[in-house]
C-alpha positions in Angstrom: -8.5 69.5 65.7 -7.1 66.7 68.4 -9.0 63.7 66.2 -7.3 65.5 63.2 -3.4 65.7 65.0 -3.9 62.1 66.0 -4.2 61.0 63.1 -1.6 62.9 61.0 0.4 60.8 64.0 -0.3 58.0 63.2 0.2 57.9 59.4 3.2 60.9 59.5 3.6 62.8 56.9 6.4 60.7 56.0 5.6 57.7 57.9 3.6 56.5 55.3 5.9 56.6 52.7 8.6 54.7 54.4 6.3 52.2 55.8 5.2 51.5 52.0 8.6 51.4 50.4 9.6 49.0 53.6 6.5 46.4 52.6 7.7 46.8 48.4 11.0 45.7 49.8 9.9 42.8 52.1 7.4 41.5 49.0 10.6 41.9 46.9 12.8 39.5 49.0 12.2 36.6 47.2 14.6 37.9 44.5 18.5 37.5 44.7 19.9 40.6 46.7 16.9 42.9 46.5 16.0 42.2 50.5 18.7 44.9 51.1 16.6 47.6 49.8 15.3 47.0 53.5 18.3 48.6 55.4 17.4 51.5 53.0 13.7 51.3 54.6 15.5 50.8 58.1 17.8 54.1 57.6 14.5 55.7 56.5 12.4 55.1 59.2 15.2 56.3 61.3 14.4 59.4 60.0 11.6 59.7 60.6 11.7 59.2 64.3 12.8 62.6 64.6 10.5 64.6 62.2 11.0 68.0 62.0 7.7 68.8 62.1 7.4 67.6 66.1 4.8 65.4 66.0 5.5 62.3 67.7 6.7 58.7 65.6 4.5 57.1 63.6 3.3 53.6 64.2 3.8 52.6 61.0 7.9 53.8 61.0 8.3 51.0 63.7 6.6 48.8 61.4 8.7 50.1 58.9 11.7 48.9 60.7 10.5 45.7 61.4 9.5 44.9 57.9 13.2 46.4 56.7 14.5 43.8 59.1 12.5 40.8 57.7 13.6 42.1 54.5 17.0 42.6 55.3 17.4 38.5 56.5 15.9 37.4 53.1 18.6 39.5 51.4 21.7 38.1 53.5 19.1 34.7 53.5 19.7 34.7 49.0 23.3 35.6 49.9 24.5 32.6 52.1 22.7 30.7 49.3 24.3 31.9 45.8 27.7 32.0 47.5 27.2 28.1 48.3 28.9 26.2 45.4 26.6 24.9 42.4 25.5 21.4 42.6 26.9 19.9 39.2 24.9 20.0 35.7 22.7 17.6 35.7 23.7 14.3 33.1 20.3 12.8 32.4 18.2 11.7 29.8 15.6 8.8 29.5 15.3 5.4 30.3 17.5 2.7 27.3 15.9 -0.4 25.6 18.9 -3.2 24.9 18.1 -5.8 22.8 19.4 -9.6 22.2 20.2 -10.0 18.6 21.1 -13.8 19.3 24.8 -13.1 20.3 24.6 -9.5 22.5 22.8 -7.2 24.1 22.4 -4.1 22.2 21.0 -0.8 22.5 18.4 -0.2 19.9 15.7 2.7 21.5 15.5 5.5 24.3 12.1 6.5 25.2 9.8 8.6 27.1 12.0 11.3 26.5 9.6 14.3 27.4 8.0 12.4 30.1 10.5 14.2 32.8 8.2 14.9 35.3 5.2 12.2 37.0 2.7 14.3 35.5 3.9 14.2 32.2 3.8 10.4 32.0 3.6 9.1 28.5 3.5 5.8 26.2 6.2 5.9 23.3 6.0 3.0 21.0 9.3 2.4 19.0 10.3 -0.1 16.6 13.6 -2.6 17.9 15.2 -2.8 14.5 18.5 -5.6 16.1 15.9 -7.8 18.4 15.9 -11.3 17.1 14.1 -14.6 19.0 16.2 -16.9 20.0 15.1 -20.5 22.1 11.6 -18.7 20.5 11.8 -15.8 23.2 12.5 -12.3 23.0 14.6 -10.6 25.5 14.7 -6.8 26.1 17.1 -5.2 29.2 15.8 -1.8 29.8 18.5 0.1 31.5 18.9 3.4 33.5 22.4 4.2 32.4 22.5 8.3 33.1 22.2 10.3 36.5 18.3 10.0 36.9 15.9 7.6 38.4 13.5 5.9 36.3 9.9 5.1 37.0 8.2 2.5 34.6 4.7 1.6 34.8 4.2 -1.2 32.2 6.3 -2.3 29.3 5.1 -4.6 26.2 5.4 -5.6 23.0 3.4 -5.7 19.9 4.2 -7.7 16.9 3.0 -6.8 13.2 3.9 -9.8 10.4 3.5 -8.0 7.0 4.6 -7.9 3.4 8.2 -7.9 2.4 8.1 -4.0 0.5 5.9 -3.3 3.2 7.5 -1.1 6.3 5.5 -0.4 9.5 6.4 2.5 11.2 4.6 4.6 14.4 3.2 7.7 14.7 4.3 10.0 17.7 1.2 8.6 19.2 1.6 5.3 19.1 -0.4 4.7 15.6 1.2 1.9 13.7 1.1 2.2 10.2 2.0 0.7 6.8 4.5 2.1 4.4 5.4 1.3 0.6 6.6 3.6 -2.1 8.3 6.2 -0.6 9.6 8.9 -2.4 12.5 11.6 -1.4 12.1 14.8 -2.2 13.4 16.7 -5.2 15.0 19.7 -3.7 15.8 20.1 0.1 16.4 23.8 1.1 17.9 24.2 4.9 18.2 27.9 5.7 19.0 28.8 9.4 16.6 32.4 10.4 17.7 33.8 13.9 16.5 31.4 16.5 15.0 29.1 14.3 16.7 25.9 11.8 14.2 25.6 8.9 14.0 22.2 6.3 11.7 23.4 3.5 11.0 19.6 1.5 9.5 20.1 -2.0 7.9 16.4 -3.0 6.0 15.2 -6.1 2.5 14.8 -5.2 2.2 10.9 -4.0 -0.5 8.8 -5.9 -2.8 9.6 -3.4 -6.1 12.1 -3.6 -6.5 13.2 0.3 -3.1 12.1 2.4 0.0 10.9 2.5 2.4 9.9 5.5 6.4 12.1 6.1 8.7 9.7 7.2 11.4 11.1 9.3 14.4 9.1 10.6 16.1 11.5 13.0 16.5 12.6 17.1 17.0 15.5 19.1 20.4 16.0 20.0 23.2 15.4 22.6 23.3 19.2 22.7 19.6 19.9 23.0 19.8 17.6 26.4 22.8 19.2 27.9 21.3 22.9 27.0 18.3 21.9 28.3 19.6 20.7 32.1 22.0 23.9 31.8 19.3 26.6 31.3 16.9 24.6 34.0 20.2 25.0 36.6 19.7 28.8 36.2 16.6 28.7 37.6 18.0 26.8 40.8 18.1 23.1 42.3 14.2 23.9 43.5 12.8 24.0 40.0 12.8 20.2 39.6 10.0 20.0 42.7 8.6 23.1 41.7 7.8 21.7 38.3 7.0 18.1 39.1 4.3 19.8 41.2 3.0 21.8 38.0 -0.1 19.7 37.6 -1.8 18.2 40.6 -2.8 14.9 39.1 -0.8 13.0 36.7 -4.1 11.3 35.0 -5.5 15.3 34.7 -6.4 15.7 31.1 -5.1 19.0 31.0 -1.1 18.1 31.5 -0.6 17.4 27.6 -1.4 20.8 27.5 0.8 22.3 29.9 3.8 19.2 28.6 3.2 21.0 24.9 3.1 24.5 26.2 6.5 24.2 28.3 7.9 22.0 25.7 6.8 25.0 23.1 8.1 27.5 25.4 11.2 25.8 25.7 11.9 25.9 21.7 12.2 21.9 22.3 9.3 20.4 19.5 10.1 19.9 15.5 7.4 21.7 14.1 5.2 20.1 10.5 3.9 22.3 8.2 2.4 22.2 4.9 2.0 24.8 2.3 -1.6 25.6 1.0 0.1 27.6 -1.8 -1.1 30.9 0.2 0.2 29.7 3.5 1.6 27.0 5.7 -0.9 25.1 7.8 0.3 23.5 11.2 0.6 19.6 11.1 2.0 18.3 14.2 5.0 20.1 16.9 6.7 16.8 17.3 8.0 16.4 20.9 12.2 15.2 21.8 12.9 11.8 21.0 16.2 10.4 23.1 19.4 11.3 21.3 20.7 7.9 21.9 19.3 6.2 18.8 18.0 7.7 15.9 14.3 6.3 14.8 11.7 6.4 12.6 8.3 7.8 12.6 5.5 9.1 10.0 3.4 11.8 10.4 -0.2 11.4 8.2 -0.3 14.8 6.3 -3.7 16.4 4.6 -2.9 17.0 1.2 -3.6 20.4 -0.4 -6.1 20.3 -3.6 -4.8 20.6 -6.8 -1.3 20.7 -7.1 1.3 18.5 -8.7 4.0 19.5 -6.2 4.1 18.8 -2.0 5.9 21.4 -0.3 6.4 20.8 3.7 9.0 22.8 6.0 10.5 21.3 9.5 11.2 24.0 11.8 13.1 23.5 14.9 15.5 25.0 17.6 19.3 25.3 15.6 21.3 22.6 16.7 18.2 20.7 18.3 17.5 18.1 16.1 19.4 16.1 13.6 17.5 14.6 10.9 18.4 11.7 8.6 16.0 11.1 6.2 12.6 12.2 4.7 10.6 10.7 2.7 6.6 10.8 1.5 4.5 7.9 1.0 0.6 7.4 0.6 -1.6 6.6 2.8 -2.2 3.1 2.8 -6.1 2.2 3.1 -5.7 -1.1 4.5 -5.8 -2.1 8.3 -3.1 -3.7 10.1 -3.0 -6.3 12.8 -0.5 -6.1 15.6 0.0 -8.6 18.4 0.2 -7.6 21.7 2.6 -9.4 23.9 2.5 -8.9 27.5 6.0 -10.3 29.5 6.6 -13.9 30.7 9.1 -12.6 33.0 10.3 -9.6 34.4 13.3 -9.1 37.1 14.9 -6.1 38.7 18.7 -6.4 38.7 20.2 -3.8 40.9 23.4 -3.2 43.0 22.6 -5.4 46.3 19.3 -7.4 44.7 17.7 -9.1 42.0 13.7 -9.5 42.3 10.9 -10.1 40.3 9.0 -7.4 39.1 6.4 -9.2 36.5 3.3 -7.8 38.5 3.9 -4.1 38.5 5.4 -4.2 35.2 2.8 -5.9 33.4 0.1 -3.3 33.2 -0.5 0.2 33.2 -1.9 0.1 36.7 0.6 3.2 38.6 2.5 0.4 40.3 5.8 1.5 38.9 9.1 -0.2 39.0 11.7 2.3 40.1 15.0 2.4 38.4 18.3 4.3 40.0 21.2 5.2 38.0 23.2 1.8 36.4 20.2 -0.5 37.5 17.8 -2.8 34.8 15.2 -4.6 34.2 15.4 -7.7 31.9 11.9 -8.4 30.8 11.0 -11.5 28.6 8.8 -12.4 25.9 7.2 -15.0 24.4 7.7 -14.8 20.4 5.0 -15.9 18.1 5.5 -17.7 15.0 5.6 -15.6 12.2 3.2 -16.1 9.5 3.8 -13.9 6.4 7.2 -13.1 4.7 8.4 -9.9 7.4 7.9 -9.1 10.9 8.3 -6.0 12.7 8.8 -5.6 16.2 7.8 -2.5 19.0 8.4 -2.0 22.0 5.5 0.2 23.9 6.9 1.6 27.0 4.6 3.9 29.8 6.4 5.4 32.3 8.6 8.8 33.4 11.6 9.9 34.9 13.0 12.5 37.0 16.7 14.1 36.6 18.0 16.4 39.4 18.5 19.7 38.5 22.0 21.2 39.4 23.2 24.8 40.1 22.2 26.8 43.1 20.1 26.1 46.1 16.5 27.1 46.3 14.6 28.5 42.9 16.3 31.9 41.4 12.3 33.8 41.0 13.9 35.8 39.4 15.6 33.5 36.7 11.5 31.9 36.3 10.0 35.2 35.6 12.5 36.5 33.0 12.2 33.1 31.5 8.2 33.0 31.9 8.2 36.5 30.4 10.5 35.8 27.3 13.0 37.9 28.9 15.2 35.0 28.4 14.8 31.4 26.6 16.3 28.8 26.4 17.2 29.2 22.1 19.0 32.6 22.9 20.6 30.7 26.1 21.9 27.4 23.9 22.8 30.2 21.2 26.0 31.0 23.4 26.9 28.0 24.0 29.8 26.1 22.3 
C-alpha cells in the first residue's frame, strides 16, 4: 500500500497530464507563437502543487514548469524575431552571356537558371544568335548583373558548320540537333483550368514514321522569378541554407531527382505531352529557362501509330512561361559534328581587380570562379574557319548560383510544412499576386 502511494506521487493524478501537455508544448516551439502554450503548462503545474487530493507534488509538475519555461523562451525567442523588419525580396536570377557582334557587347543568353543551389549544378548549352568573329576570335562577357553570386565551373564553346535551310538547335540536355521543314500547327487552342495554363497544338503528321522534334522558342517569366523569391521569403531568410544543404553531395546522382521533384512541387516546369488518341503520354517537364532572353530548343517526340494528325498540349503554371513559337519537324537521321572550343583566355574583371581565371574556368574540374553582383568574366575564343555555307554557335556553360532569400530571420517551420503538405503552393501564392 506504501509502494502503491509512492507511486501515485510521483506520477499524480494530474501530474501526468500537465507534465505531457508541458513536453507537446516545448516540441511545438519551433513554430511562430505556439511556445506560449507553455505559460498555460506553467499555470497548470501550479495547480497541481496543491492537489486536493493531499498527496504531495509530483516530480513530473516541476518538470512541467521547467519544460513550460523552455517553451515559454522559444515563444518570446519567434517573437523578437518576426517583429524584426524583413530583409528585402530577393532580385536574382542567373548568371548573363554578352556577346561581341563586331561593334558591341550584347546580351544574347541567361543560363543555368534552375541550378540555384551547389547541388543542383547543371550544364545548359544555348545557341548565341548576335556573336560574330572578329580579328578571327570570339569574345563572350559573362556577367552577374542581379543580387546573387555566381559560381562557374567551366565555360566553352562548340561550333556546328551546316547547311543553309538547315537549323541546329539543343535539347534541354544539351543534345544538338538538326532542323529542316518545320511546320506550325493548324489550330492552337490555349485554355487557362484553375492553377494550370494549357497549349493544346494540333500538327499534320511530319513525313516521318517513328519521331519528330517540337521546337519551342519561348522563357519563363519576369513574374515566375519574382513569385518564386516572394513565396521562398515566407518560409524565412534560413531556407536558402537549409536548402542548399538538401543533398549532401553535389556529384550524388540522386539530386536531379530531388531538383525535378522541388522544381515539380513548385509548379515551376513546362510540361510535354502527346495524345495516344486514348490518352496523353508524358514527354518531358521542361525546367525554367532565364527570362532575359527568349531561346530555342526541340524536344524529340515518339510519334503515335496511325494517325494523320499530331496533337501535343504544353502545360504550365498561368503566367509562368511565355511562349513564342512552335513548330514540328522530323527527325533528321543524319549525325552532326560540333567543335568544341575550349578559351584562349579568360579574366575576372571585378570592382578592385582584374585576374586571370583561364585555369579554373577551362574545365569542369569544381574549381569555380566566383562572381558577386555587377562583376564579369570576359573569356575568349579562338574561331575556326568555317567550311560549309552556315555556322551556328553555342555556348555550354556548367556552373550554379545562389540568391539570398529575403523576409524574416530564421526558417518559419511552419510556412515549410504547410508548403511541404500542399497546404499552400506556390501557383495559389503567385495567383494573388498582381
Amino acid at each position: 500500500m506504501r509502494q502503491y502511494t509512492l507511486t501515485m506521487a510521483l506520477l499524480g493524478r494530474r501530474g501526468l497530464p500537465t507534465f505531457l501537455f508541458a513536453l507537446v508544448s516545448l516540441f511545438s516551439a519551433v513554430f511562430p507563437w505556439v511556445g506560449f502554450l507553455g505559460v498555460v503548462a506553467i499555470l497548470l503545474a501550479i495547480r497541481d502543487l496543491n492537489p486536493a487530493s493531499g498527496l504531495p507534488p509530483s516530480r513530473l509538475t516541476f518538470a512541467a514548469i521547467a519544460l513550460g519555461c523552455l517553451a515559454t523562451i522559444g515563444g518570446f525567442g519567434w517573437a523578437i524575431v518576426l517583429q524584426e523588419p524583413s530583409k528585402p525580396i530577393a532580385h536574382g536570377g542567373c548568371p548573363r552571356v554578352y556577346v561581341f557582334d563586331g561593334s558591341q557587347y550584347r546580351l544574347d543568353a541567361d543560363l543555368i537558371a534552375a541550378a540555384l543551389y551547389p547541388w543542383a549544378e547543371q550544364r545548359d548549352v544555348v545557341r548565341l544568335d548576335h556573336i560574330r568573329s572578329v580579328d578571327g576570335a570570339y569574345r563572350l562577357r559573362i556577367q552577374n548583373d542581379r543580387e546573387e553570386t555566381d559560381h562557374l565551373d567551366s565555360v566553352s564553346l562548340l561550333v556546328v558548320d551546316h547547311e543553309e535551310n538547315t537549323q541546329v538547335l539543343p535539347t534541354t540536355k544539351g543534345e544538338l540537333m538538326a532542323v529542316r521543314d518545320a511546320q506550325r500547327p493548324i489550330r492552337v487552342i490555349d485554355d487557362k483550368n484553375g492553377e494550370r495554363q494549357r497549349w493544346t497544338l494540333d500538327f499534320a503528321r511530319p513525313a516521318t514514321s517513328e519521331r519528330a522534334l517540337l521546337i519551342l522558342r519561348g522563357h519563363s517569366t519576369d513574374f515566375a522569378e519574382d513569385a518564386l523569391f516572394r513565396y521562398m521569403a515566407t518560409m524565412g531568410q534560413g531556407i536558402g541554407p537549409l536548402m542548399a544543404h538538401a543533398v549532401a553531395k553535389a556529384d550524388c546522382t540522386c539530386s536531379r531527382e530531388v531538383l525535378a521533384e522541388e522544381a515539380e512541387l513548385l509548379g515551376l516546369p513546362l510540361v510535354v505531352t502527346v495524345s495516344t488518341g486514348t490518352g496523353w503520354v508524358p514527354v518531358e517537364a521542361i525546367l525554367p529557362i532565364g527570362p532575359a532572353v527568349a531561346r530555342s530548343i526541340v524536344v524529340p517526340i515518339d510519334l503515335p501509330a496511325n494517325t494523320d494528325q499530331v496533337s501535343i498540349r504544353l502545360e504550365a503554371t498561368p503566367r509562368f512561361w511565355q511562349i513564342d513559337k512552335f513548330e514540328l519537324a522530323p527527325a533528321q537521321k543524319s549525325s552532326l559534328s560540333a567543335q568544341l572550343l575550349k578559351p584562349r583566355s579568360a579574366t575576372l574583371v571585378a570592382t578592385e581587380k582584374s585576374e586571370s581565371v583561364i585555369d579554373q574556368i577551362t574545365q569542369s574540374d569544381h574549381r569555380r570562379v566566383k562572381l558577386q553582383s555587377t562583376e564579369h568574366v570576359d573569356v575568349l575564343f579562338d574561331a575556326p574557319p568555317t567550311t560549309s555555307g552556315a555556322r551556328s554557335v553555342f555556348v555550354a556553360l556548367r556552373g550554379y548560383y545562389q540568391v539570398p532569400i529575403g523576409g524574416k530571420r530564421l526558417v518559419n517551420v511552419a510556412a515549410v510544412l504547410a508548403h511541404r503538405w500542399g497546404i499552400t503552393s506556390l501557383p495559389r501564392f503567385s495567383a494573388g499576386l498582381p
